[in-house]
N, CA, C and O atoms as a MOPAC input file, in Angstrom:
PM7 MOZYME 1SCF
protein

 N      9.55600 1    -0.38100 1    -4.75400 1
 C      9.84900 1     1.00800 1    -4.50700 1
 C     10.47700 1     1.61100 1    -5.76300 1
 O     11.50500 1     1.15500 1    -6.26500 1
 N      9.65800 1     2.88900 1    -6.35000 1
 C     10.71900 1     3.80200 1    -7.45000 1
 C     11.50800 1     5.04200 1    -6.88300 1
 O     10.98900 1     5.89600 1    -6.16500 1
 N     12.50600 1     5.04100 1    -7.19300 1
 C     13.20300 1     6.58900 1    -6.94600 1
 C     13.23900 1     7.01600 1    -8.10800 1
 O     13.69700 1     6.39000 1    -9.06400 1
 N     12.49200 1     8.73900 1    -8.16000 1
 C     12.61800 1     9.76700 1    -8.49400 1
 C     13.56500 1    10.67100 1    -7.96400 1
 O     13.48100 1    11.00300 1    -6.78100 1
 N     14.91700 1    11.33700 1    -9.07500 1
 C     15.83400 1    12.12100 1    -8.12900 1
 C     15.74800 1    12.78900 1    -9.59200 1
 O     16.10800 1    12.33600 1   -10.67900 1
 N     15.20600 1    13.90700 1    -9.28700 1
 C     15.35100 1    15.10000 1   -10.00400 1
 C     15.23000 1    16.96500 1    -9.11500 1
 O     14.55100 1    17.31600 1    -8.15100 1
 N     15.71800 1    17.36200 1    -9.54900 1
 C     16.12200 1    18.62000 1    -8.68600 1
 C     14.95200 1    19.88400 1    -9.05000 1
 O     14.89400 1    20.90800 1    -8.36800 1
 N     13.95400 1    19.59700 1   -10.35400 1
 C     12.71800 1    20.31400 1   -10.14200 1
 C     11.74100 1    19.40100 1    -9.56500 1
 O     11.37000 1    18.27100 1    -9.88000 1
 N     11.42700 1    20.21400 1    -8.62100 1
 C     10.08900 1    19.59700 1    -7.47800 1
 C      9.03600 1    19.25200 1    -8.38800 1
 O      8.64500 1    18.08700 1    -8.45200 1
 N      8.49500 1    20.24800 1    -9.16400 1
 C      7.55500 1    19.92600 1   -10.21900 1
 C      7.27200 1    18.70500 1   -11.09300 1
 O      6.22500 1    18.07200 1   -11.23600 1
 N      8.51600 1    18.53500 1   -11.65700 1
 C      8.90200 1    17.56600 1   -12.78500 1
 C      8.55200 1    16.20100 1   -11.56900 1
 O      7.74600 1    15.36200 1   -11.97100 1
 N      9.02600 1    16.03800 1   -10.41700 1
 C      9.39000 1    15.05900 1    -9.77400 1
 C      7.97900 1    14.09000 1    -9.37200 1
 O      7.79200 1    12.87400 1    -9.43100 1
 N      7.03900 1    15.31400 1    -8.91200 1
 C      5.83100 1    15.36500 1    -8.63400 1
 C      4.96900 1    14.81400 1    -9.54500 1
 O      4.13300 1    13.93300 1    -9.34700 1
 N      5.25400 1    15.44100 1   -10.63700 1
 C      4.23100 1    14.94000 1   -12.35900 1
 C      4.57700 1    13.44300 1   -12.70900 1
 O      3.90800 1    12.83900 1   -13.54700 1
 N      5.67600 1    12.83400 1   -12.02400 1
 C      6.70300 1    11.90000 1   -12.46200 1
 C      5.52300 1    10.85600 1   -11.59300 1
 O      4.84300 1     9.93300 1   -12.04200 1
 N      5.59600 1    11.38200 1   -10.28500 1
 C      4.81400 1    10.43500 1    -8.92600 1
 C      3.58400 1    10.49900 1    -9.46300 1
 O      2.92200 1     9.46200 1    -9.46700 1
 N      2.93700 1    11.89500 1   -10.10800 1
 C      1.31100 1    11.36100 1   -10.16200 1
 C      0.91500 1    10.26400 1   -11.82800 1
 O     -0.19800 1     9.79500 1   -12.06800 1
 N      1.96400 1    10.12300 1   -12.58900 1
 C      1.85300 1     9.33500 1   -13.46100 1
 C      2.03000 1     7.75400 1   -13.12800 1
 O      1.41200 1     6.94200 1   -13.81700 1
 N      2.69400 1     7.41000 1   -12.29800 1
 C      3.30000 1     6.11300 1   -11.54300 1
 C      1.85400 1     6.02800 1   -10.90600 1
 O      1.08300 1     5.20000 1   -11.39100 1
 N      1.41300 1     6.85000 1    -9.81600 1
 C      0.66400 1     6.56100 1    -9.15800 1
 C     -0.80400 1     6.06900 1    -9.92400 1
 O     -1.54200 1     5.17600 1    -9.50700 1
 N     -0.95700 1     6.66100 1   -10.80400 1
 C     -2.09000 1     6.52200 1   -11.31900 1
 C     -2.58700 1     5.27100 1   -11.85400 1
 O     -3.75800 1     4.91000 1   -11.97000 1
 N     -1.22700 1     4.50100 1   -12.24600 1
 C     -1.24500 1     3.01800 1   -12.96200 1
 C     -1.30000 1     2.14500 1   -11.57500 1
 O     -2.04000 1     1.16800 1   -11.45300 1
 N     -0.62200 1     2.51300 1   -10.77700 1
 C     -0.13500 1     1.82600 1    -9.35700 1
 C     -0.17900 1     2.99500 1    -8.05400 1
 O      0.69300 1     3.59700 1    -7.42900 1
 N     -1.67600 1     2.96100 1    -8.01200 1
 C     -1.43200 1     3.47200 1    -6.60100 1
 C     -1.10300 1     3.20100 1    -5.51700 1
 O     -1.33500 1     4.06400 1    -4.67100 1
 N     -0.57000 1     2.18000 1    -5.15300 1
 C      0.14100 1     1.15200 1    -3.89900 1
 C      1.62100 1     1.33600 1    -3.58100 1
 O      2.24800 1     1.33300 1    -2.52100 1
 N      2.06800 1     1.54300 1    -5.23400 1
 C      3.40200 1     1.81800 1    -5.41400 1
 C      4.25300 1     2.93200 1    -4.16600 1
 O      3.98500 1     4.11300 1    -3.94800 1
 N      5.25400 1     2.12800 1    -3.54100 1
 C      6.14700 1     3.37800 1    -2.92100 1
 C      7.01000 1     3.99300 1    -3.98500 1
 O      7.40700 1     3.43700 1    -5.00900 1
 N      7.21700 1     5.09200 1    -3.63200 1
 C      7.97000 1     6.33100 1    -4.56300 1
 C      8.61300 1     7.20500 1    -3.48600 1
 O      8.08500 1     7.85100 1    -2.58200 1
 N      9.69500 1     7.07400 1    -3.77300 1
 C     10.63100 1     8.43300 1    -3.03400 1
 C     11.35000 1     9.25300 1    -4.15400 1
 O     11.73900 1     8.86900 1    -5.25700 1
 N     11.43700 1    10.76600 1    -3.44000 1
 C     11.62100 1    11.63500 1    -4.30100 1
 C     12.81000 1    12.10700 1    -3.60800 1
 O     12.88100 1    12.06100 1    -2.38000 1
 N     13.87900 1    12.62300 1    -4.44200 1
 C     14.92700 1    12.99100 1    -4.20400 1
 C     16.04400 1    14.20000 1    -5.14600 1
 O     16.68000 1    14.12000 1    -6.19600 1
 N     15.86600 1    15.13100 1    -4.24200 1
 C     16.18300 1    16.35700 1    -5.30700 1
 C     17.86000 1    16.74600 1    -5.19400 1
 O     18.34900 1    17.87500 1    -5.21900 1
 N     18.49600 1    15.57300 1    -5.07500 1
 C     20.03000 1    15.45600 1    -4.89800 1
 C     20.28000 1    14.32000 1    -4.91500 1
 O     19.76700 1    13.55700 1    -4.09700 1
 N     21.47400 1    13.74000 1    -6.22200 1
 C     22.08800 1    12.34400 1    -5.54300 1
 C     22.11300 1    11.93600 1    -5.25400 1
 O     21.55100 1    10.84300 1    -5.32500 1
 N     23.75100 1    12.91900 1    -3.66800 1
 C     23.91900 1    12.81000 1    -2.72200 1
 C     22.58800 1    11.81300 1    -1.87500 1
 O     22.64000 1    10.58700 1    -1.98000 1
 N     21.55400 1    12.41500 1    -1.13900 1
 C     20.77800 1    11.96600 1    -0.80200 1
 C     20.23200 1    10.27200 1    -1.40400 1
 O     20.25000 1     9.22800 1    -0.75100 1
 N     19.89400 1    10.42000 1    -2.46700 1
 C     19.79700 1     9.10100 1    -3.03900 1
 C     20.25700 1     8.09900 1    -2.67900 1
 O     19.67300 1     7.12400 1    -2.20600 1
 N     21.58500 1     8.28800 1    -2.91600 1
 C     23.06200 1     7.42000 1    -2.68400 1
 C     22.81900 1     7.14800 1    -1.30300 1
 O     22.76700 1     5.95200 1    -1.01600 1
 N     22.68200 1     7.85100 1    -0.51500 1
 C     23.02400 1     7.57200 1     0.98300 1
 C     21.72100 1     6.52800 1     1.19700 1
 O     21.93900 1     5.51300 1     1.86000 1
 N     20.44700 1     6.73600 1     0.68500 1
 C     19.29600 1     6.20700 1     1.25700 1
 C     19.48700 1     4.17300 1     0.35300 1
 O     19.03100 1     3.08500 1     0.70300 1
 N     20.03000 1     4.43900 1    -0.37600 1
 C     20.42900 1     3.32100 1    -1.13200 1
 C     21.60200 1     2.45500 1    -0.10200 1
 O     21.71800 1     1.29700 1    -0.50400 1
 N     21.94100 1     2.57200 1     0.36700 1
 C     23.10800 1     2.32400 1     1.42200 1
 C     22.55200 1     1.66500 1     3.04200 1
 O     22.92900 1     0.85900 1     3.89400 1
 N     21.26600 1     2.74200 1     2.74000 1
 C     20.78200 1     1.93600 1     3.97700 1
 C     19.12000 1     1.27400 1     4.16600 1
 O     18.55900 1     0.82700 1     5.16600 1
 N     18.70100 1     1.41800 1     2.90900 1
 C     17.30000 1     0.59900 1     2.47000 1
 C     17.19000 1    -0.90600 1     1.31500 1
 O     17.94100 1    -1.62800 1     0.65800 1
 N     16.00200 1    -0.77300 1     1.57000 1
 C     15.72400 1    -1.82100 1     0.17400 1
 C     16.41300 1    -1.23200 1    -1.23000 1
 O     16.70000 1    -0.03500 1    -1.24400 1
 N     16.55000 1    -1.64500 1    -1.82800 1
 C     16.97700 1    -1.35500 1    -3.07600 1
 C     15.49100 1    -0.79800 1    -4.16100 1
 O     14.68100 1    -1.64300 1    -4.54100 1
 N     15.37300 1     0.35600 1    -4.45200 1
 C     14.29900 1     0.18400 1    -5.59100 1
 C     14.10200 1    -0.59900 1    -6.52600 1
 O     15.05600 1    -1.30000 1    -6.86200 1
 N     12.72700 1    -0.74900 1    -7.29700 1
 C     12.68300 1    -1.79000 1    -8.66600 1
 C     12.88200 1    -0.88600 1    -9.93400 1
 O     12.76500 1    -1.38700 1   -11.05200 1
 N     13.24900 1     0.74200 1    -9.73000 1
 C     13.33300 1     1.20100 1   -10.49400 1
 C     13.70200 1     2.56200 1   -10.34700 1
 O     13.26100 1     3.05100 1    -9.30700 1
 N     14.55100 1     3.53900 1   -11.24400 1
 C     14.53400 1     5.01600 1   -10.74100 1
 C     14.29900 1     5.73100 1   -12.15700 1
 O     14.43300 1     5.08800 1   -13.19800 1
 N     14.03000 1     6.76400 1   -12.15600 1
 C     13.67100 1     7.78000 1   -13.13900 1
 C     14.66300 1     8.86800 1   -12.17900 1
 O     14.65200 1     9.14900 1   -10.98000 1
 N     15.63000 1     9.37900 1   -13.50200 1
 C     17.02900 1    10.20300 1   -13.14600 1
 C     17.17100 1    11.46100 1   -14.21800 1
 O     17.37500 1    11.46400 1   -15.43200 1
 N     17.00900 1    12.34300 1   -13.42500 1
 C     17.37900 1    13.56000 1   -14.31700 1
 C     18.94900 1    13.74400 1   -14.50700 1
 O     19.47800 1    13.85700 1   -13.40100 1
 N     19.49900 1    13.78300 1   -15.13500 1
 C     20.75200 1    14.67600 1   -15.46200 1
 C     21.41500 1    15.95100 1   -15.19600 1
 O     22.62600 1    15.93700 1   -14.97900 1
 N     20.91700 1    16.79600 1   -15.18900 1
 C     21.26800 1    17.72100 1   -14.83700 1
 C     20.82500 1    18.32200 1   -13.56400 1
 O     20.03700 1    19.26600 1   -13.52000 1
 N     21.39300 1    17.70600 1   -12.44100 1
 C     21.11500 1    18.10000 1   -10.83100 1
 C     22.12300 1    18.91400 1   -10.38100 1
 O     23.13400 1    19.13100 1   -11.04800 1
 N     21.80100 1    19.64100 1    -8.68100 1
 C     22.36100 1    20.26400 1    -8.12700 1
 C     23.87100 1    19.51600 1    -7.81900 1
 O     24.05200 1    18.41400 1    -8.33600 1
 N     24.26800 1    19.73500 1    -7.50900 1
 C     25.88300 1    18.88600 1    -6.76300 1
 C     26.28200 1    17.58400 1    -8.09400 1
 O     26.38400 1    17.71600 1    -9.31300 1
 N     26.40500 1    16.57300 1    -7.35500 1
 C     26.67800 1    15.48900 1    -8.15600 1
 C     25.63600 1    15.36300 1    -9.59000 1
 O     24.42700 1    15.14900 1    -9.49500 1
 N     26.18300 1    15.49600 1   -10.57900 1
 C     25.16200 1    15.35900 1   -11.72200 1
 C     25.01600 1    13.94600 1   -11.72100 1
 O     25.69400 1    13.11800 1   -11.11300 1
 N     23.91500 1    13.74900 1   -12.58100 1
 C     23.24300 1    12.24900 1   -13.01500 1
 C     24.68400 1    11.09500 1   -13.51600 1
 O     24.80100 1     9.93600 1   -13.11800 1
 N     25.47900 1    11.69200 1   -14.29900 1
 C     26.57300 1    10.89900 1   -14.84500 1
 C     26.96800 1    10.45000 1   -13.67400 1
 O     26.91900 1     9.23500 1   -13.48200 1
 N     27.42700 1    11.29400 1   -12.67800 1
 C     28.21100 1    10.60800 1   -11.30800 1
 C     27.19700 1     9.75700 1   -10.59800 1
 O     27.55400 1     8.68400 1   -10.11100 1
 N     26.11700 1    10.11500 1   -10.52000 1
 C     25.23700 1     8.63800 1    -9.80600 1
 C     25.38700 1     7.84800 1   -10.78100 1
 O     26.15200 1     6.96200 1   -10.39800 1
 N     25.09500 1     7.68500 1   -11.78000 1
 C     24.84400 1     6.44900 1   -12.79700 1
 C     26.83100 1     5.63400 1   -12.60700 1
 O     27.09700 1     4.43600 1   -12.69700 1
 N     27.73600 1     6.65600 1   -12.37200 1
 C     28.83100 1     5.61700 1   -12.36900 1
 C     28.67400 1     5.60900 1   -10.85800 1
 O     29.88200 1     5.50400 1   -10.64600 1
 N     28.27600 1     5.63000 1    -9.93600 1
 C     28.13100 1     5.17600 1    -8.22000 1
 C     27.18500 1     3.86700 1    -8.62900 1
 O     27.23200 1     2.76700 1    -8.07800 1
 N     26.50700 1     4.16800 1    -9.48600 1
 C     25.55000 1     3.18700 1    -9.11700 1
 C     26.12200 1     1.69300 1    -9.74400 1
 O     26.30400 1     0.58800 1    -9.23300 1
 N     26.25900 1     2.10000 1   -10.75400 1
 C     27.09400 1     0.49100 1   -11.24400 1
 C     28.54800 1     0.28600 1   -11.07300 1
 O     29.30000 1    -0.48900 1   -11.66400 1
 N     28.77400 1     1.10500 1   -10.18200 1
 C     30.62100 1     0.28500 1    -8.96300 1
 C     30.12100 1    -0.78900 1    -8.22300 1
 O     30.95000 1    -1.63600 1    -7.88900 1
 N     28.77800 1    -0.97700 1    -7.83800 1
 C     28.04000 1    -1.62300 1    -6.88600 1
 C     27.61000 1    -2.94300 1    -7.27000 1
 O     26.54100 1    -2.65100 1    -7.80500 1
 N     27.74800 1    -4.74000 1    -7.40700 1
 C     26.88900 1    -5.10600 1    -8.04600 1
 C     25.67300 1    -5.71100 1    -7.65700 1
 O     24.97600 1    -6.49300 1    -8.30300 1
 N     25.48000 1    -5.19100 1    -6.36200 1
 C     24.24800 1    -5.23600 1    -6.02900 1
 C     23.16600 1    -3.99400 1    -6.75400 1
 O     21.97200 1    -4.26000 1    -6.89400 1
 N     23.56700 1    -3.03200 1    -7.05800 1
 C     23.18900 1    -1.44900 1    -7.43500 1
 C     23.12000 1    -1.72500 1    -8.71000 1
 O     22.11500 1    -1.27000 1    -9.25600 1
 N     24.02100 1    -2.46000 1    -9.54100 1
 C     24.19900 1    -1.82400 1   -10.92000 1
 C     22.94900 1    -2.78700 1   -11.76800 1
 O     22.45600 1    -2.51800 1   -12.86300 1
 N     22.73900 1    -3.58100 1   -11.16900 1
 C     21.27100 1    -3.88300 1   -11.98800 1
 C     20.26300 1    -3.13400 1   -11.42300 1
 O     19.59700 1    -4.13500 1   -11.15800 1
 N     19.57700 1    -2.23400 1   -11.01100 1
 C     18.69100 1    -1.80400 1   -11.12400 1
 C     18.55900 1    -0.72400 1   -12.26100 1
 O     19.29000 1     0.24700 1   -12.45800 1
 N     17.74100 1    -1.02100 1   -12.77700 1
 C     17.17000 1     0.08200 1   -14.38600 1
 C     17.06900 1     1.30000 1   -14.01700 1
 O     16.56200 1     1.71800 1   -12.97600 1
 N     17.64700 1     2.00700 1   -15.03000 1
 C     17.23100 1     3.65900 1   -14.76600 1
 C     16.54500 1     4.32100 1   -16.27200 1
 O     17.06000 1     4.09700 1   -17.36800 1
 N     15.57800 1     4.97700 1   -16.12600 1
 C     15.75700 1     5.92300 1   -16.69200 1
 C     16.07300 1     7.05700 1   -16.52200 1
 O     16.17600 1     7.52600 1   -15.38800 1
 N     16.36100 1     7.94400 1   -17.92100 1
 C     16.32700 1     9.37900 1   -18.27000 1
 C     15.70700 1    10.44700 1   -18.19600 1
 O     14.97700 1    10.88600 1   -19.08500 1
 N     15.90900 1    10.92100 1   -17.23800 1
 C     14.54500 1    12.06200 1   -17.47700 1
 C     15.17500 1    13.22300 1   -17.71800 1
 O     15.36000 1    13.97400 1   -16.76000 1
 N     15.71500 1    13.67600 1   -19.27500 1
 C     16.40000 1    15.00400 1   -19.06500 1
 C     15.88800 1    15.92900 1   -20.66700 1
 O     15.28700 1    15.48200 1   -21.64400 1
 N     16.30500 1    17.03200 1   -20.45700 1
 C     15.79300 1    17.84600 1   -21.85100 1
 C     17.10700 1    17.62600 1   -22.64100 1
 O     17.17200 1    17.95300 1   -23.82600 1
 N     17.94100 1    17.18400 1   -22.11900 1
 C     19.62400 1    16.97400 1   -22.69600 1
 C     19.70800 1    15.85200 1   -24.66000 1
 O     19.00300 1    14.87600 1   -24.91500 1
 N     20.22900 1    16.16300 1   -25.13200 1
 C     20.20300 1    14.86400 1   -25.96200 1
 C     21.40800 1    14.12700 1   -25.97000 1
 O     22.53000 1    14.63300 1   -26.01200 1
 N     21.13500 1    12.83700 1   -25.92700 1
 C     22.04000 1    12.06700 1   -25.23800 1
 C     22.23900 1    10.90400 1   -26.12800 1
 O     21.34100 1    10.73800 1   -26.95300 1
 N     23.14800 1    10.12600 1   -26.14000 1
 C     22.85000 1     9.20600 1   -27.40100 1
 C     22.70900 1     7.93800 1   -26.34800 1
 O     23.34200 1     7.66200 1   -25.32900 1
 N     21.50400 1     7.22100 1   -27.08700 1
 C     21.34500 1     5.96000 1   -26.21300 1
 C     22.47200 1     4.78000 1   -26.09000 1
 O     22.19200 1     3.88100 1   -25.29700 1
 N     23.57700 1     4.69500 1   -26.71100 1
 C     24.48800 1     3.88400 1   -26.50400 1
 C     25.33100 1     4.37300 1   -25.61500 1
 O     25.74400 1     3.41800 1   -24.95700 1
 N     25.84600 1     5.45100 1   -25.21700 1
 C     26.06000 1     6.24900 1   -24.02200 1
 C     25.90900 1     5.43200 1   -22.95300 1
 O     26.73300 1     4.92100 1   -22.19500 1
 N     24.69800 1     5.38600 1   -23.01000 1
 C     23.59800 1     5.37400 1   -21.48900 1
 C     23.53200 1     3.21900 1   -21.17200 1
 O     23.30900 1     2.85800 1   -20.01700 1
 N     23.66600 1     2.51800 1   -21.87300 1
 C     23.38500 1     1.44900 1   -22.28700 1
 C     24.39400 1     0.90900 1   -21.04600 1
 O     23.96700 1     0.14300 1   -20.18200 1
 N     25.50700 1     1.30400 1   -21.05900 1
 C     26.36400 1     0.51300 1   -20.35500 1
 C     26.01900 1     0.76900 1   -18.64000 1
 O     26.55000 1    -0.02800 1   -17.86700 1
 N     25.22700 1     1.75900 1   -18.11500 1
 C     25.15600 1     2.07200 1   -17.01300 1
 C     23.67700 1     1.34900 1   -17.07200 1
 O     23.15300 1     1.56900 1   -15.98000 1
 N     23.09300 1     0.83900 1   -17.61900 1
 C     21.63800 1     0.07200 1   -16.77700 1
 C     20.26600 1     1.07000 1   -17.07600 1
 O     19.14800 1     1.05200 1   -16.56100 1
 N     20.88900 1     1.99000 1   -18.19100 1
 C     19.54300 1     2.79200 1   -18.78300 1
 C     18.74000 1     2.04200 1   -19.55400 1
 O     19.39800 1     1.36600 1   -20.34500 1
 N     17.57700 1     1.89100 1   -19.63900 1
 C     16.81900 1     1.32500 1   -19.85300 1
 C     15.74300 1     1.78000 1   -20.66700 1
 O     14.99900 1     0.99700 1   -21.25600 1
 N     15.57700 1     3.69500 1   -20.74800 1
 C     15.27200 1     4.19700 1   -21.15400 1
 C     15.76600 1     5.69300 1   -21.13400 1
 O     16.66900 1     6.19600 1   -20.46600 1
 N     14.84700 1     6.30400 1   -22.13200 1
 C     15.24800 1     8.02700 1   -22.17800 1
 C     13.46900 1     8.96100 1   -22.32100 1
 O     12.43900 1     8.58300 1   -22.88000 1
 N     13.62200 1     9.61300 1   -21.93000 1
 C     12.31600 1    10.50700 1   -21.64000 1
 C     13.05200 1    11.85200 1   -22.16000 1
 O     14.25200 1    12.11900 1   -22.09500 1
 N     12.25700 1    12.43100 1   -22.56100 1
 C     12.68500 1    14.11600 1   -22.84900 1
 C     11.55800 1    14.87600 1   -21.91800 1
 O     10.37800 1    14.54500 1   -21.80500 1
 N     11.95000 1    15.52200 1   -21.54400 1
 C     11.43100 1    16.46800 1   -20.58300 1
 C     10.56900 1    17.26600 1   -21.12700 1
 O      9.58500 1    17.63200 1   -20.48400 1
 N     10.84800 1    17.77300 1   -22.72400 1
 C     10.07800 1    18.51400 1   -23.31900 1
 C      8.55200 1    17.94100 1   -24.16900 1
 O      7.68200 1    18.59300 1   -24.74700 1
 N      8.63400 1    17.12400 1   -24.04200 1
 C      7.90000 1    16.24000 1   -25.24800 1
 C      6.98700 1    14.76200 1   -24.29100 1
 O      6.02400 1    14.19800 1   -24.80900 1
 N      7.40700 1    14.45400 1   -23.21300 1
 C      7.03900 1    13.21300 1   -22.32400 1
 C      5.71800 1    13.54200 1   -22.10200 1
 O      5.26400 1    14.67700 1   -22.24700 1
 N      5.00100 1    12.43000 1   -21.70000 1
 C      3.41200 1    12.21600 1   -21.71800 1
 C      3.20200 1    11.52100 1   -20.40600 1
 O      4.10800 1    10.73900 1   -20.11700 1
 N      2.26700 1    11.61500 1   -19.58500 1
 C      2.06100 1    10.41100 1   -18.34400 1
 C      2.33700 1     9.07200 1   -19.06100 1
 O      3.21800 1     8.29600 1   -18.68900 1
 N      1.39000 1     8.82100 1   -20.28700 1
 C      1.66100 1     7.58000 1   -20.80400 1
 C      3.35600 1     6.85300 1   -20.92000 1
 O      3.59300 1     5.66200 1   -20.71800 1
 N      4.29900 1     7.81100 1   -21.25700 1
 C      5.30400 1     7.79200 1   -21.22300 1
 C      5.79200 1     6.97500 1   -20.22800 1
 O      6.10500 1     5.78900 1   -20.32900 1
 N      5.83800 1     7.73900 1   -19.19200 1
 C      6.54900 1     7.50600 1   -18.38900 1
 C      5.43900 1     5.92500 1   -17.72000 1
 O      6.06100 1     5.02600 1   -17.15500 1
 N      4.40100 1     5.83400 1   -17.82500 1
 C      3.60800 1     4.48200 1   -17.50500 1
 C      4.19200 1     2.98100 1   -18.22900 1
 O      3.97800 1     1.78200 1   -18.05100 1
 N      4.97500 1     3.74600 1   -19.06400 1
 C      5.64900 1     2.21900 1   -20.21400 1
 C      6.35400 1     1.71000 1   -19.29100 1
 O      5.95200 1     0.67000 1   -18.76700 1
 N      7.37700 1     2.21400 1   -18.93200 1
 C      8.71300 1     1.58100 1   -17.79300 1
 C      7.96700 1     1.13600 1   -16.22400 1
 O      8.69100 1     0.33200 1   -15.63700 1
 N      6.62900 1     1.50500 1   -15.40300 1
 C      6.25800 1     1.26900 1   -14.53100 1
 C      5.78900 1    -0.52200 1   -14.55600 1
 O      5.29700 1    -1.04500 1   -13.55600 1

C-alpha cells in the first residue's frame, strides 16, 4: 500500500496515475490532510511507502514527518517529498526521507524511481 497525502486533489491524482501505470495492482490511498493519514495509520496495515507534500491544510508535513518517527513501528517507513518548497536534503534525512520531488519540474518517470 502507498499513501499519497497532499492537499491538491490534482497533484495527488497525477501522483496515483504515475504509480499506477508501473503497478497497476498497487493499493494507493489518498489523503488531503495529515490528520486523516495519522488516524488511518493507527488503525491499518502500515504502507510500503508515502509521497508527502509539505505544505498542507492543518498539520503541515513537518508535524507528520515528526508523528511519524515518535513511532518505531512508523518511523521506518520511507517518505518522500513532494513539495515546490526548497528544502535541504539533510533536513529531511533524519525523518526517513528518502527522497525529494519538486512539484515544479517532476516527471511520471520521477516519481516511478521510488515505486
Amino acid at each position: 500500500m502507498i499513501f499519497i497525502i497532499d492537499d491538491d486533489q490534482e497533484m495527488a491524482e497525477c501522483i496515483s496515475l504515475a504509480i499506477r501505470s508501473i503497478k497497476p495492482a498497487e493499493s494507493i490511498r489518498i489523503f488531503s490532510n495529515a490528520i486523516a493519514a495519522m488516524q488511518v495509520l493507527d488503525d491499518e496495515e502500515l504502507p510500503s511507502l508515502i509521497f508527502l507534500d509539505i505544505l498542507l491544510n492543518g498539520p503541515d508535513g513537518f508535524t507528520f514527518l515528526n508523528e511519524l518517527s515518535s513511532y518505531s513501528d512508523t518511523a521506518k517507513i520511507p517518505v518522500v517529498i513532494v513539495s515546490s518548497l526548497s528544502l535541504k536534503k539533510q533536513q529531511l534525512e533524519d525523518y526517513g526521507v528518502v527522497g525529494f520531488l519538486d512539484k515544479t519540474t517532476m516527471t511520471p518517470e520521477d516519481i516511478q524511481k521510488y515505486v
